[in-house]
N, C-alpha and C positions, 0 to 999 in steps of 0.2 A: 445525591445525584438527581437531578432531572428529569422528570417521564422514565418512562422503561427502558432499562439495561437492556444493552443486546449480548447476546450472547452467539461466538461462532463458534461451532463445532466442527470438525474436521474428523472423518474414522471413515476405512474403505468398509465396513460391517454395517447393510443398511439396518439389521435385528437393534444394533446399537445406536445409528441414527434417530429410528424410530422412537426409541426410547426413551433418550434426552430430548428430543422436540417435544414430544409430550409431560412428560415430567416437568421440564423447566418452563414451558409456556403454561401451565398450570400456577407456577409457581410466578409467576408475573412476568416473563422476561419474554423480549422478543428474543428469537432463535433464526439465526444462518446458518445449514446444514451443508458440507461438501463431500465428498469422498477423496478428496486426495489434496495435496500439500501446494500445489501451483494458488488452486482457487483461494485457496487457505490467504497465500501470500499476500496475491491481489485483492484481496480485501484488508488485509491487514497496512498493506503498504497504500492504498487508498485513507486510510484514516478512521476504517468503517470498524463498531466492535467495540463494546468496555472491557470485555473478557473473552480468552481462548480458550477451549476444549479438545486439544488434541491427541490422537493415538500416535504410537512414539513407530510403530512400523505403518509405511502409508505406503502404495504402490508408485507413486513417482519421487518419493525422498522420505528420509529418515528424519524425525523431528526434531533430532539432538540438530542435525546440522544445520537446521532452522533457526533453533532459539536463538542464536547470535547474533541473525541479520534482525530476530525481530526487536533483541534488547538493543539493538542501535537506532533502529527506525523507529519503535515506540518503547522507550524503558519505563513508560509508568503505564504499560498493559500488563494486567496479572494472564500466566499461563497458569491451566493446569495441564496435567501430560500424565495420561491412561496408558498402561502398558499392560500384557499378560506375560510377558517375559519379568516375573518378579522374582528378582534377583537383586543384591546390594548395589551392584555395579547402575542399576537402572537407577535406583532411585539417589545414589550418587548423583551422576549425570544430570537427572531432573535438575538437582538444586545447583550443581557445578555452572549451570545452564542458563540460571537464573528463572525459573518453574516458580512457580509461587507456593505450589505443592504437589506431588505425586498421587497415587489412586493407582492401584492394582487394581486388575481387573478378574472375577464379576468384583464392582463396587456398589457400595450401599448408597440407593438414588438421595437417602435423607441428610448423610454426610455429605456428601456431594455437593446440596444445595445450602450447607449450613456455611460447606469451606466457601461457596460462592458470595454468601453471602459478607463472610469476613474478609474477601478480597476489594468485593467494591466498596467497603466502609472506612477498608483501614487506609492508608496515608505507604504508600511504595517505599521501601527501605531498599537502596540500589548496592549493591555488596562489587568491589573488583573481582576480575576477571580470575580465577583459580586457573594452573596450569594444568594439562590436559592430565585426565586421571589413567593411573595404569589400570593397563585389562585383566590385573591378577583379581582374584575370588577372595576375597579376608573372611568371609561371612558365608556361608552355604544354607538357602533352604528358602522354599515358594510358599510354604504354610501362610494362613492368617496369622498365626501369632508372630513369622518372623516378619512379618511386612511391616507389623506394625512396627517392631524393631528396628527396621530399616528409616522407615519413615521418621521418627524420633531422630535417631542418627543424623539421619541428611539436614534435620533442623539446626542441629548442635554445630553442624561444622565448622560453620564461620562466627561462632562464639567463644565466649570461653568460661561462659555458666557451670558449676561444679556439680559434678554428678554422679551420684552414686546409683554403684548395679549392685541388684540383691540376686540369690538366684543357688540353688542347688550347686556343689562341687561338681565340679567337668562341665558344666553348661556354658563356660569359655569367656568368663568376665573378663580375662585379662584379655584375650582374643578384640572385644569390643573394644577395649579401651584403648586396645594398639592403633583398631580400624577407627576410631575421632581421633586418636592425633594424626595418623597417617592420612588421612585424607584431610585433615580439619587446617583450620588458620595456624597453626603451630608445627605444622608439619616437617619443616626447616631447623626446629628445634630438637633437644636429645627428649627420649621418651624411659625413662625412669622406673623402675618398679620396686617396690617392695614388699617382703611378706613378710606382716607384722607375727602371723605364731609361727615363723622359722627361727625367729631371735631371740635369744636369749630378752628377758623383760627389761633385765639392768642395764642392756645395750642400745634398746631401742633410742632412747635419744641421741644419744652417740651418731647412730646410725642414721639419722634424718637429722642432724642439725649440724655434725660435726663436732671436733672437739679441740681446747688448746691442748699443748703439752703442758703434760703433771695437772692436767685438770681432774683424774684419780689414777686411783693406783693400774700401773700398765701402760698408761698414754705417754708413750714413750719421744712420739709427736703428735706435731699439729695434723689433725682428719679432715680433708671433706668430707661434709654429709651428704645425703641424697637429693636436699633440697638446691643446694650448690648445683651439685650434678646436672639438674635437672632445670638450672636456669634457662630460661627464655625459651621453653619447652614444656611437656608434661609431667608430673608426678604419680604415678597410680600406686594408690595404697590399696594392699592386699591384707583380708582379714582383720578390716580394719576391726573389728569387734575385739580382737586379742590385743589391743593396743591397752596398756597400764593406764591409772588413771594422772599419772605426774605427768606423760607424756601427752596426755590429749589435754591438759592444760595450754602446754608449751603450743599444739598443733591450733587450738581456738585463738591462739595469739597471732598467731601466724593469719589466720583467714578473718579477722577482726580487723591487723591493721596493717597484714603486708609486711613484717619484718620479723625476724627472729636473732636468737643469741645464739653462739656456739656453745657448747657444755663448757664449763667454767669460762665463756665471754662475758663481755661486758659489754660490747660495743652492737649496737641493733645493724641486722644487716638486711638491707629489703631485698625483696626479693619477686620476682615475676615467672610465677608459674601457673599452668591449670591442675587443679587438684579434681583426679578420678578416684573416690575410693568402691570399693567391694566388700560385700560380706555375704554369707551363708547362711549367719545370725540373725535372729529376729531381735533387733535393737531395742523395738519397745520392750520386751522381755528384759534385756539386761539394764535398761535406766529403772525398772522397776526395781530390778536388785542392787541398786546402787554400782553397777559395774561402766554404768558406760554415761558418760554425762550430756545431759539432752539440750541446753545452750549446743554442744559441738554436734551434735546427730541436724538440728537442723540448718546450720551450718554448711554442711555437707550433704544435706537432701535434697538442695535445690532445686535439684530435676531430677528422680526417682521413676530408676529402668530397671524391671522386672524381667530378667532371662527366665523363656519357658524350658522345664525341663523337657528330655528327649520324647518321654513318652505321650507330652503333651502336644508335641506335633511328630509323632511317627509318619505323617505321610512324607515329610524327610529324608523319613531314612535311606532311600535307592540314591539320591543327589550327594549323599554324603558319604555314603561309599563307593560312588565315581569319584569322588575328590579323594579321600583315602586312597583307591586303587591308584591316582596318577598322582599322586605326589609320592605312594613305596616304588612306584616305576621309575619315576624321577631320580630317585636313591638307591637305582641298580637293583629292584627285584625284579623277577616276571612278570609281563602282565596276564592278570586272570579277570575274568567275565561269572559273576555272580549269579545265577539261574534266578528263575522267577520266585521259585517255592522259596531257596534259597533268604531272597529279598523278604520274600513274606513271613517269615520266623524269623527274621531281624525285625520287622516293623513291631510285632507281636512282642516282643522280649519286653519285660519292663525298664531295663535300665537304670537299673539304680546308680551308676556310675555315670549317664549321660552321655556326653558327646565324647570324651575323653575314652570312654568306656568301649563304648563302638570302635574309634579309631585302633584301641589296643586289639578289639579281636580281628578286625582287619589286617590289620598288618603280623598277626601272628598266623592264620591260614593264608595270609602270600607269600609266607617264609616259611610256613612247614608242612605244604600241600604241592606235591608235583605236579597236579591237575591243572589243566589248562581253566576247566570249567568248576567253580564251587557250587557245589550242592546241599541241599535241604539238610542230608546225613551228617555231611559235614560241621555245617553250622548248629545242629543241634546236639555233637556232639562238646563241641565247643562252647557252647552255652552250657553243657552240663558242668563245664570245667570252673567256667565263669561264675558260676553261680551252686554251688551243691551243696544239697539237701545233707544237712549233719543227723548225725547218727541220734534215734529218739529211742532209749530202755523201755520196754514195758508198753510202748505204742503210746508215751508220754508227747507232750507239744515239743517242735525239733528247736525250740527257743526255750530250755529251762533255763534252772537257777543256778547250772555251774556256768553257762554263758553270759546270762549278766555279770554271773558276779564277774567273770575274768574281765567283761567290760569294762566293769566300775573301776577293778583294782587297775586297769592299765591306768585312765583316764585321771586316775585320783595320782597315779604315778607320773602322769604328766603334769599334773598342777604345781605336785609339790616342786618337781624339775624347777619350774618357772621361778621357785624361789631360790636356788640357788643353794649358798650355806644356811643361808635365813629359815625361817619357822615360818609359814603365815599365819596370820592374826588367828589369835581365841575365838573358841564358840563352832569351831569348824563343824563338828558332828551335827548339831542343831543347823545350819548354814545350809549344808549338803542335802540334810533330810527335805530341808521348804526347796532347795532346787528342782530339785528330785519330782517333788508333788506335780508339781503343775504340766511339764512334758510327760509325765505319765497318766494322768488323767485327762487331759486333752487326745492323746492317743487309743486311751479305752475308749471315750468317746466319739472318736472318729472310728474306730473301728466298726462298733454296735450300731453307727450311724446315728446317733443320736440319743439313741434311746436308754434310760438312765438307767433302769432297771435290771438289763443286758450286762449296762457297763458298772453298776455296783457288784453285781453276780460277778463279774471278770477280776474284777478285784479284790473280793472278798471282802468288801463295806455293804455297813448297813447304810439303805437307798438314803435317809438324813440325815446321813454323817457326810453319803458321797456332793448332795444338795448343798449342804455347809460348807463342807470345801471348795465346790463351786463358784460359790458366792466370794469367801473369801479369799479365791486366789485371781477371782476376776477371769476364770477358763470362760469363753466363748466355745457354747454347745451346739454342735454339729447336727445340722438339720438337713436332713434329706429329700433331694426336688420332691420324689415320688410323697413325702409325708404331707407335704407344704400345704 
């Protein structure tokens, strides 16, 4: 581009005018400053301007109902569009809008200028017009971490790039996945789900591919699978890490070249889907252990979205149980009003259950509290429920070694499950033990914050035995800001 970019800003908050005039004329750019959405126009519809800077509430018009006239009059002007109403629905809109990117507001002046920077370089991609979006909520929360969430999202919509969410149980992976097809270019399409560790192991192909009749014993007839199902539409794999490895063979064929086989087919059947998968799992852990094969993990990591867990944005939690309250109102309970202290020992809670977790104690004190108003009492009674301290002998730790062990033995109860009549393979006690190692000494280690000496004591290794295993399990040791 030629001599200096101009740049129009538009915000009725002159704190914020001031601030991008100076920031961006710093940064080389000439600066037109307005306070409301006319003046806005009239420059823009004059020809004047390489780039927009507007705030989405302006005192003579709303900027959503802007962007349309400006993508008709100049569709290769990049907007950006400032909002402090950060919510999914805004930053939808932005890109529904044709926005070139979104920016919650306070925003950081250095991203700001860096997104400015890659709008006047890049080459305008003009996307059709998307149908107007509903005003339901899929997504709830104003936090920095959900923004950026949002923001990712509104990129994906009108693609159909594969993406996987990684993210704590209850933090609402499938929740995302529903809000990119339901807002996204596939939207018209069926949206599909599957949980891979709800199925049996022997079935799973069955289940995602379909099968003939007498292709084995039971198939009585011909199945659609889920990938069928789910033509011309979404697919979202669930857990995906509990996926066998015969099956993710069958799936890296599929995202290789676009077709697959029915279980005992013969005939390739292509197929057009967008594949979301999810897990809870740390994948690079399981390709170490030969469990999960890494040709198919990056396959499927094409664009890698990390859901923060609840406790990582607790300032949340008040917006999220306003939507809990009106969606149990919605379903015939009472409505009740949460007190403040209340909210405050919900934000505090850690939540090991997440967003899933909260919803459940919500909607069980709107069903089993007469009260008009919930209170503090209340809610920490309820947390005592949700959460209770097991019984410790002797003023031992309330985590001994009769709760592991029932742990282990459930756990090792569900593996063998997965097998079926079948045995799995030799060597299982050695197998289990090196599992075992590495989540547990990452664990000590996080605990003692780092410090190895702490965490030998904790385990009852000597400090060179616990360095050795270290080393040879490849643990990444936990270092603490304050040590740094």
């Amino acid at each position: 581009m030629m001599g200096k970019a101009t740049i129009l800003v538009a915000d009725d908050d002159a704190a914020i005018r001031t601030v991008l005039n100076q920031a961006l004329s710093r940064a080389g750019y000439e600066v037109r400053i307005t306070s409301n959405a006319a003046t806005l126009w009239r420059w823009v519809s004059a020809g004047d301007g390489d780039l927009v800077i507007t705030d989405v509430i302006m005192p003579d018009e709303n900027a959503f109902d802007m962007l349309p006239r400006i993508r008709r009059a100049r569709p290769d002007l990049p907007v950006l569009v400032m909002s402090a109403q950060n919510t999914f629905m805004t930053a939808i809109k932005a890109s529904e809008g044709g926005a070139y990117d979104y920016l919650p507001k306070p925003f950081d002046l250095t991203e700001m200028i860096n997104i400015i920077g890659r709008a006047l370089s890049e080459p305008r991609k003009l996307a059709a017009q998307p149908e107007e979006a509903s005003e339901g909520m899929p997504l709830v929360g104003r936090s920095t971490a959900m923004q950026e969430i949002y923001r990712v999202l509104a990129r994906l919509m009108q693609t159909d790039l594969t993406l996987m969410i990684t993210g704590e149980s209850g933090t609402g992976k499938e929740l995302v996945a529903r809000a990119l097809h339901d807002y996204g270019k596939r939207r018209n399409g069926p949206f599909v789900a599957i949980n891979m560790a709800a199925i049996p192991r022997d079935l799973i192909e069955s289940e995602l591919f379909g099968h003939e009749k007498g292709a084995f014993t039971g198939a009585q007839n011909k199945s659609t699978g889920r990938f069928e199902q789910a033509e011309g539409g979404t697919l979202f794999l669930d857990e995906i890490g509990d996926m066998p490895m015969d099956a993710q063979t069958r799936l890296l064929r599929v995202l290789q070249q676009g077709e697959y086989t029915t279980v005992g087919g013969r005939t390739p059947i292509k197929t057009d889907v967008r594949i979301v998968a999810a897990t809870n799992k740390d994948l690079k852990i399981l390709i170490n252990q030969g469990l999960f094969r890494e040709d198919l993990f990056y396959r499927l990591n094409v664009v890698p979205l990390r859901l923060p867990s609840l406790r990582d944005r607790a300032e949340d939690v008040p917006d999220l149980v306003r939507h809990f309250v009106r969606q149990a109102v919605g379903e015939g309970l009472d409505a009740k009003r949460f007190d403040g202290e209340a909210l405050d020992l919900l934000k505090a809670y850690a939540w090991p259950g997440n967003v899933r977790e909260l919803e459940n104690v919500v909607r069980r004190v709107m069903a089993l509290y007469p009260q008009d108003v919930i209170t503090r009492e209340i809610i920490d009674n309820e947390l005592r429920i949700e959460s209770p301290e097991p019984a410790s002998p002797q003023g031992s730790s309330s985590i001994g070694p009769t709760t592991i062990a029932q742990s282990v033995e459930e756990n090792m109860r569900r593996y063998f499950a997965g097998f079926g009549d079948d045995l799995p393979p030799s060597g299982l006690y050695q197998r289990v033990l090196e599992e075992v190692e590495y989540p547990l000494i990452l664990a000590a280690l996080t605990a003692t914050r780092g410090n190895q000496i702490k965490a030998a004591d904790l385990l009852g290794l000597n400090r060179n035995t616990l360095r050795k295993k270290i080393r040879e399990l490849g643990v990444t040791v936990y270092r603490s800001p304050r040590l740094a």
